[in-house]
C-alpha positions as CSV (number, residue, x, y, z in Angstrom):
1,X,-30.8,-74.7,-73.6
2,X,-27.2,-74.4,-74.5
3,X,-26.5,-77.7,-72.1
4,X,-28.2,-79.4,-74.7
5,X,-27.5,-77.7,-78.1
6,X,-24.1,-77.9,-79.2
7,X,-24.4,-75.2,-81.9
8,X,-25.5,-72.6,-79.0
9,X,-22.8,-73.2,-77.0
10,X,-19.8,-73.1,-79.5
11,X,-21.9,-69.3,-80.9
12,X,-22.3,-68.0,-77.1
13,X,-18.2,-69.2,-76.7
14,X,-17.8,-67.3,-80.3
15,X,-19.8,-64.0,-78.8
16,X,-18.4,-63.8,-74.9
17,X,-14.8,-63.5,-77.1
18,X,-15.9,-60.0,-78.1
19,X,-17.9,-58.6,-75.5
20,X,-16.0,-55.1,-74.6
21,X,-16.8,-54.4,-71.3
22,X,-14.4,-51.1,-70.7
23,X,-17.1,-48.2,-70.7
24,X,-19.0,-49.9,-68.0
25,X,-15.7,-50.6,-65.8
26,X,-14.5,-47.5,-65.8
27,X,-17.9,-46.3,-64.7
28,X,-17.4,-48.3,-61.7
29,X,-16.4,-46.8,-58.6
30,X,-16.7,-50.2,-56.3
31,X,-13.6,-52.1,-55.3
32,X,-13.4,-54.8,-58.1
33,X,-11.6,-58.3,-58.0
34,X,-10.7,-59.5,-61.5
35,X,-10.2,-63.3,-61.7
36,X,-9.2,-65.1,-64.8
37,X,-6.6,-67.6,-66.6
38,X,-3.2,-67.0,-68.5
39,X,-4.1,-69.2,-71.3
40,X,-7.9,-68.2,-71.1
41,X,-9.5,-69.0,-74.5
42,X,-12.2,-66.4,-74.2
43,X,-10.5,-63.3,-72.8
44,X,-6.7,-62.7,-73.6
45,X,-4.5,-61.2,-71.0
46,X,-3.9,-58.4,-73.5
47,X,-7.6,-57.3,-73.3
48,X,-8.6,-57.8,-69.8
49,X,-5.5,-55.6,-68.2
50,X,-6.9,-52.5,-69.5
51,X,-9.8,-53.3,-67.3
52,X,-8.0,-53.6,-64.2
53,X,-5.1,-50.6,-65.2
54,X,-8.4,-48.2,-65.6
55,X,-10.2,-49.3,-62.1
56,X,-8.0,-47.6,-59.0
57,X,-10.1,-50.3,-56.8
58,X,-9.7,-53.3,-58.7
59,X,-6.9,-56.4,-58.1
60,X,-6.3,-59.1,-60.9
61,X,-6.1,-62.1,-60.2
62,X,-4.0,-64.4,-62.8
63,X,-4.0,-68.2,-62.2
64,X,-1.8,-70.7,-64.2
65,X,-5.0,-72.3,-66.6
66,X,-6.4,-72.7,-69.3
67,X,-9.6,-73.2,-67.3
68,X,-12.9,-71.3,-68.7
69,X,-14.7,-70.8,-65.6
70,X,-10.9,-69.5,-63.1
71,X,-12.9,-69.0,-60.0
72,X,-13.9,-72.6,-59.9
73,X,-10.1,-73.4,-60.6
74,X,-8.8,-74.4,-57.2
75,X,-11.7,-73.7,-55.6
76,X,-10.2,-73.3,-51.7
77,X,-7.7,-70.8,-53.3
78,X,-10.4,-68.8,-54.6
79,X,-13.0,-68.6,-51.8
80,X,-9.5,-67.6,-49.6
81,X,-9.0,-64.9,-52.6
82,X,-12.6,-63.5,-52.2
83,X,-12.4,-63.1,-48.6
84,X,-8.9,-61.5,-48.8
85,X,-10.2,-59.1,-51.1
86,X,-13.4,-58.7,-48.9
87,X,-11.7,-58.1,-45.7
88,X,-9.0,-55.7,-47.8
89,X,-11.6,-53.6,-49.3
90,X,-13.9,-53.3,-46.4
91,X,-12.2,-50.8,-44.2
């Protein structure tokens, strides 16, 4: 639906902005890899550190973008990050 309806798109880009995700991350207790953008237009930098400061078994992951979606940024670079993170957390 959103594909096709402008209007949707620019209020679900308007809502993601202040989703607050914190209580449910610090619940977490699974290794967690954090992947976004330095100039991300939906989640500062500011906001999402907390997230990864507050997880013990978290990485973060900053790439040089402006990109909405990082983990298709580079896309070799990520898969290489996933695995590394995998094969890190996995023993």
């Amino acid at each position: 639906m959103a594909s096709n309806d402008l209007d949707v798109c620019i209020a679900a880009t308007g809502v993601v902005g202040r989703i607050d995700l914190l209580d449910q991350l610090l619940r977490t207790k699974a290794p967690t890899l954090i992947i976004t953008t330095d100039h991300n237009a939906l989640q500062s930098l500011a906001k999402m550190r907390p997230y990864q400061r507050k997880n013990a078994n978290s990485r973060f992951i900053v790439l040089p973008s402006d990109s909405y979606h990082p983990t298709a940024t580079k896309l070799a670079e990520r898969v290489a990050s996933v695995l590394s993170f995998i094969a890190d957390t996995a023993q």
